[in-house]
C-alpha positions in Angstrom: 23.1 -12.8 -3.1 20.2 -10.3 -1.9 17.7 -11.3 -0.2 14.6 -10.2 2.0 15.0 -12.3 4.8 12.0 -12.8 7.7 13.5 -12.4 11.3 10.3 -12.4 13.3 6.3 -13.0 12.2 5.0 -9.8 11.4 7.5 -7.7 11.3 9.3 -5.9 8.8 11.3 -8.2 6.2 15.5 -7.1 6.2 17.4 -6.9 2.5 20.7 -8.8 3.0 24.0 -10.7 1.4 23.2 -14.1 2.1 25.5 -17.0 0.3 24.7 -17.9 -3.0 22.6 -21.6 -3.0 24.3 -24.4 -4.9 22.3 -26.7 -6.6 21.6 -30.8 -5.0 23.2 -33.2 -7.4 19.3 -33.8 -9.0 19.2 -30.0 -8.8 19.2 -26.2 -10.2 19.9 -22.8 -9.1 17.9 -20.2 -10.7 18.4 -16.6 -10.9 15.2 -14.7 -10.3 13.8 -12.2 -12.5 10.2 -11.8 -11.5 8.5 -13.3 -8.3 4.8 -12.6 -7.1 4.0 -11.4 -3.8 1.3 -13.8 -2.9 -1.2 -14.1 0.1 0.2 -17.4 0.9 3.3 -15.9 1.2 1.5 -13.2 3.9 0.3 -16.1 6.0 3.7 -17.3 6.9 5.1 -14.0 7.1 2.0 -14.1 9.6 3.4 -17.0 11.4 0.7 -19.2 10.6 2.5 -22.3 8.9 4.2 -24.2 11.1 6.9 -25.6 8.7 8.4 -21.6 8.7 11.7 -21.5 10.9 13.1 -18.4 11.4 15.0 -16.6 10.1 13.8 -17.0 6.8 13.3 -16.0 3.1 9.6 -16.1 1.5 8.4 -16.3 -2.2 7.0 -19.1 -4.2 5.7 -17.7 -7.4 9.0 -17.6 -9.1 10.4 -17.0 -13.0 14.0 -16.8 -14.0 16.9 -18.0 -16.2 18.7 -21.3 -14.6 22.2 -20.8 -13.7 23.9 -23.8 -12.0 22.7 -27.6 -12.0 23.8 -30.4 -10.7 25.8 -33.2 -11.8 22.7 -35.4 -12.0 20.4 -33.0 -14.3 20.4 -34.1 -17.9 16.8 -32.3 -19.2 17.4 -28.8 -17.9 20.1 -26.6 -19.3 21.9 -23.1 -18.3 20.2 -20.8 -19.5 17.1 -21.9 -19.9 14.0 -19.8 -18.6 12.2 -21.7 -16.2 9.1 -22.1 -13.4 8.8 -24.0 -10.7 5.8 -25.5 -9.0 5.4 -24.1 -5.4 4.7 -27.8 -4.8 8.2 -29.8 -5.8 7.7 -33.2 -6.4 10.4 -36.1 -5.4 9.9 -37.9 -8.4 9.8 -41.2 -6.4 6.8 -41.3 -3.6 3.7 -42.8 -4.8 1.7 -39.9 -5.4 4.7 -38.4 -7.7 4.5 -41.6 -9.3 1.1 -41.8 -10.0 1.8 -38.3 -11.4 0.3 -36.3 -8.5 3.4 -34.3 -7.8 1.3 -31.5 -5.9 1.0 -34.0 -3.3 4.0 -35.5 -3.0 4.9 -37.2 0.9 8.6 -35.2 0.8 6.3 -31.6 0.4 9.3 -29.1 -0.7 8.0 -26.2 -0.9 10.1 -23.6 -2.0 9.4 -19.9 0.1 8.0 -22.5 3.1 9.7 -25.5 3.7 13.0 -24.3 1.9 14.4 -20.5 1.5 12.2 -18.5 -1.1 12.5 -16.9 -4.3 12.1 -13.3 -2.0 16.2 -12.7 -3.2 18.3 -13.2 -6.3 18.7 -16.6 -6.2 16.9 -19.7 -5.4 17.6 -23.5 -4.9 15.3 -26.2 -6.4 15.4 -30.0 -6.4 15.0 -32.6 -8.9 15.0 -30.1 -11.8 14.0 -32.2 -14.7 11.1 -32.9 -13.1 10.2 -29.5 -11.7 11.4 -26.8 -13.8 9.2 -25.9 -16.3 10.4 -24.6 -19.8 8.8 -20.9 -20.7 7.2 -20.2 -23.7 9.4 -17.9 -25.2 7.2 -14.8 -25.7 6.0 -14.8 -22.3 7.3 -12.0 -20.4 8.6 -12.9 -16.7 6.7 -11.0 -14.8 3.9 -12.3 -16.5 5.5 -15.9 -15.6 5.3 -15.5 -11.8 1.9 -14.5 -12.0 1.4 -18.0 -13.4 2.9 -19.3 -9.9 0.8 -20.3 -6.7 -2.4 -18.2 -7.5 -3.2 -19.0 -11.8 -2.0 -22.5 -11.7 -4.3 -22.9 -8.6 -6.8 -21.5 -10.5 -6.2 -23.8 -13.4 -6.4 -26.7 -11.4 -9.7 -26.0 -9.3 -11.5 -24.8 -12.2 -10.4 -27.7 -14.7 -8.8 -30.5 -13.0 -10.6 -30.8 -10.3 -14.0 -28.9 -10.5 -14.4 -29.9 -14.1 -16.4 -27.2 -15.5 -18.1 -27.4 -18.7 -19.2 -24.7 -20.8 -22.1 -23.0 -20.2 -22.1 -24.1 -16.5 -22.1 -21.7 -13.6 -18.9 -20.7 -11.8 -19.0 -18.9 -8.3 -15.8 -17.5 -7.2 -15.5 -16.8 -3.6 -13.2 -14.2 -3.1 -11.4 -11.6 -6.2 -8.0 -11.7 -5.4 -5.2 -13.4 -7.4 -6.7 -16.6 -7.6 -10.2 -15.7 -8.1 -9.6 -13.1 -10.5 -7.4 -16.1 -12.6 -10.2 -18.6 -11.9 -12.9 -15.8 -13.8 -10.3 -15.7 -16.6 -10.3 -19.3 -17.3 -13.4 -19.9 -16.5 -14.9 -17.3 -19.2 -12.0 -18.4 -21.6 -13.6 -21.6 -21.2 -17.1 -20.5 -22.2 -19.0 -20.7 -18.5 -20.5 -18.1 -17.0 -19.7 -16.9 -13.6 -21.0 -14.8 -10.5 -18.2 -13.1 -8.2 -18.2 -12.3 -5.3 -16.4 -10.0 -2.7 -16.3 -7.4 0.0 -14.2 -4.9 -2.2 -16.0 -3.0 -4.6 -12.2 -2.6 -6.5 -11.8 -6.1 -6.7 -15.8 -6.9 -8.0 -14.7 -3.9 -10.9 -12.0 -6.3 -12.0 -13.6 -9.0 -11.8 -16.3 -7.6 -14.1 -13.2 -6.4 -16.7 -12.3 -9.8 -16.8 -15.6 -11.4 -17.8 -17.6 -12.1 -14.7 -21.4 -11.9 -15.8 -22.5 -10.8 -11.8 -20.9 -9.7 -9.4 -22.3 -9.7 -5.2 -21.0 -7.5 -2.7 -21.1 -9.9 0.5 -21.5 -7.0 3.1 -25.0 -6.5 1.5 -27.3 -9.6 2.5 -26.9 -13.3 2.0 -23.8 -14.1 -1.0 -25.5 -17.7 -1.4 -28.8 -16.4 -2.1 -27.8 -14.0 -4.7 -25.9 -16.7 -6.0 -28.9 -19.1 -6.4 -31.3 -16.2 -7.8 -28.0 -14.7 -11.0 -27.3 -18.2 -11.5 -31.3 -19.9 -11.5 -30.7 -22.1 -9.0 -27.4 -22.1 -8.0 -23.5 -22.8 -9.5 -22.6 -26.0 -11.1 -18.8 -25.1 -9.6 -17.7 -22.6 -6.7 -14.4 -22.0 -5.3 -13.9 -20.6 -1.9 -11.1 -18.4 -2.6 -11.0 -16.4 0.5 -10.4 -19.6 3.2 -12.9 -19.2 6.1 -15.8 -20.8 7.6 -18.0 -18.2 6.1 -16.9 -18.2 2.8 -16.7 -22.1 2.6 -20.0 -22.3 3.9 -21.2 -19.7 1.5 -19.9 -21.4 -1.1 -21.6 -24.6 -0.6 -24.9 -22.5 -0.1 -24.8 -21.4 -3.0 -24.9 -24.2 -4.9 -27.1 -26.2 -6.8 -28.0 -30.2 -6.5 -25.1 -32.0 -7.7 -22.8 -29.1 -7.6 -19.3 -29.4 -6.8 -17.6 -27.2 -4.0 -13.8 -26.2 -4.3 -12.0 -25.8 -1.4 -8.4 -23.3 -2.5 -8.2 -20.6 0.2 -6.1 -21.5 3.5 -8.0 -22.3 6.9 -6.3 -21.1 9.8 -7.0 -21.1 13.5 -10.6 -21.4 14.7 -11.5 -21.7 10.4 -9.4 -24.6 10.4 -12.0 -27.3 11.2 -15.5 -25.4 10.0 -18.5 -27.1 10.2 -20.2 -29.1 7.1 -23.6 -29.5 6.4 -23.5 -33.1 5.7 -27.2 -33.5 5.3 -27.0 -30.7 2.1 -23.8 -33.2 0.8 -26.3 -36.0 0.8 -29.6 -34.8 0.3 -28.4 -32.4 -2.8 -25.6 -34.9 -3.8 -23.0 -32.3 -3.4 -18.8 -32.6 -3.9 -16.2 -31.3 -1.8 -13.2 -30.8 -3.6 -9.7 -29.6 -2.5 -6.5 -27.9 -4.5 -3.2 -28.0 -3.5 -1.7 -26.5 -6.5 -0.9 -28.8 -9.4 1.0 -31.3 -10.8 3.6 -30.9 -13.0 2.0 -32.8 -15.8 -0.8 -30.4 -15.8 1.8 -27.3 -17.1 2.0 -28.2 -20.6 -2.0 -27.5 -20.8 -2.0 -24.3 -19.4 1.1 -22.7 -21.1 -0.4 -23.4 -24.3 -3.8 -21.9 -23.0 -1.4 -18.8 -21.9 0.6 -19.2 -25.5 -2.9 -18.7 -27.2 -3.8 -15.6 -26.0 -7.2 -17.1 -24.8 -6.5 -15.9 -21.5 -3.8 -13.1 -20.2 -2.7 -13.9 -16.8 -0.6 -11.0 -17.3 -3.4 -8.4 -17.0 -3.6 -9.2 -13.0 0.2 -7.7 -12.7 -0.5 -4.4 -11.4 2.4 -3.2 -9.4 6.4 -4.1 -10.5 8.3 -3.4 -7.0 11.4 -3.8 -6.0 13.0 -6.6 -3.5 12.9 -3.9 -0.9 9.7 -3.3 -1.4 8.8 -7.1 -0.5 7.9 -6.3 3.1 5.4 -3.8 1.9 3.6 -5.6 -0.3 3.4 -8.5 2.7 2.0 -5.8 4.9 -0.3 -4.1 2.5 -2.5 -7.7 2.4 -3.3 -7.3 6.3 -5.6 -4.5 4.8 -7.0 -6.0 1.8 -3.9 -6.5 -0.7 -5.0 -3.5 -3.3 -6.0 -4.5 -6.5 -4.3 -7.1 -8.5 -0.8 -8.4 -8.6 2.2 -7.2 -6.9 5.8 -8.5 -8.7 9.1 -8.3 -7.8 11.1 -7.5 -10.7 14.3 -6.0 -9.5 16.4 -7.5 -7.4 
């Protein structure tokens, strides 16, 4: 198969023939046909997840048609269109069995802890549990933009931050996640305030149904939070993955709110400082997302099914595998506007 592979952080990514995966006996082999280029996907290619070992093939946001399984799959079929968490659950650790498979204590990780979906084929384990049957009319591109960033989304804005409608949503941060976190959150009837350093990004996020929108280079985010929203968001999600825009985030809250942590911490961000006195004085919630349990699929596929919200309006570039590296590269200045997919292998 062909494949972008990762032979040093940073650097540019190589197209090669690689061997073709087999599938474990509880697992599949699925043949790409649209995978996102996600920031997540720039932080390893950054070096800064430990679990990456070189050399090494990225991409987690994944769509395709299933092509080999193994002798111990009887749900999945060949043939059938298919995507897969970015968090694999095992099926048997307590947190899978308590139905929290985005958490499960074996963490497979497809694009991170095993070879990516950045190539023509990919490996995944325990298929009946984690490949995930398309709705037919969904395109595939469209699919992979489901992956890391809208089912993220989906799960801070619903699972976990609970918002109700009418409430106040603050989203930290309008890239793929944020952008897909507006989306549901206005197909969900709240109202929300975005914010962002890219006045690209805050014009999207206004086409997708964001009320306000703050430009954090010009003054203080939480403030202007507080004053669109009358005295702060019931819900905000730090996108973005800083100390600044946690802290930001939290700010810009009001009493009882509930904070949502998505965004990455890395280095000196990894261990920000919390203003535990605001948690107890104003009854605040910290909240964190790593992606979301299979169980939680059905829910938003129908959503998408609807029409009530279009993830597909975030695709904005269709690249090739070649271009993969680019697309990586492009993030250390921002990212551009929208969605990058790789649709031809």
């Amino acid at each position: 198969m062909r494949a972008a592979v990762m032979h040093a952080f940073g650097e540019p990514l190589s197209v090669e023939r690689l061997p073709d995966p087999e599938p474990a006996g509880d697992g599949a082999v699925i043949e790409l046909r649209a995978t996102g280029v996600c920031r997540s996907d720039w932080h390893a290619w950054q070096g800064h997840d430990p679990v990456i070992r070189l050399p090494h093939v990225g991409g987690h946001e994944l769509a395709g048609v299933v092509v080999a399984v193994g002798p111990g799959v009887s749900r999945v079929r060949l043939g059938d269109q298919v995507t897969v968490p970015f968090c694999c659950g095992c099926g048997r650790c307590a947190p899978c069995r308590a139905g929290h498979t985005q958490i499960c204590e074996v963490d497979y990780q497809p694009g991170f802890t095993g070879q990516g979906a950045f190539a023509e084929l990919v490996a995944v384990p325990v298929a009946d549990l984690n490949c995930i049957a398309l709705p037919g009319a969904l395109d595939f591109a469209d699919a992979a933009s489901l992956g890391c960033r809208f089912m993220t989304a989906y799960a801070a804005v619903t699972v976990r931050g609970r918002l109700e409608p009418g409430e106040w949503l603050a989203v930290h941060g309008c890239g793929g996640v944020g952008l897909s976190a507006i989306m549901l959150a206005t197909a969900l009837g709240a109202q929300v305030v975005a914010v962002d350093v890219d006045e690209r990004a805050l014009s999207l996020a206004v086409d997708l149904g964001a009320a306000h929108v703050v430009d954090a280079r010009k003054g203080d985010a939480a403030a202007a939070v507080r004053e669109h929203t009358g005295g702060g968001a019931h819900l905000s999600i730090d996108a973005v993955g800083s100390a600044a825009t946690a802290a930001a985030s939290m700010r810009g809250l009001r009493k009882r709110g509930r904070h949502v942590q998505v965004g990455l911490l890395f280095g000196a961000d990894r261990e920000p400082p919390v203003a535990l006195a605001d948690l107890v004085s104003r009854e605040l919630q910290i909240l964190g997302v790593h992606g979301m349990a299979v169980a939680h699929f059905p829910a938003m596929l129908d959503l998408v099914a609807s029409g009530a919200v279009q993830p597909g309006r975030l695709v904005r570039r269709r690249i090739a595998l070649e271009e993969a590296g680019g697309a990586l590269a492009a993030m250390s200045d921002g990212g551009g506007e929208g969605i990058a997919v790789i649709d031809r292998f």
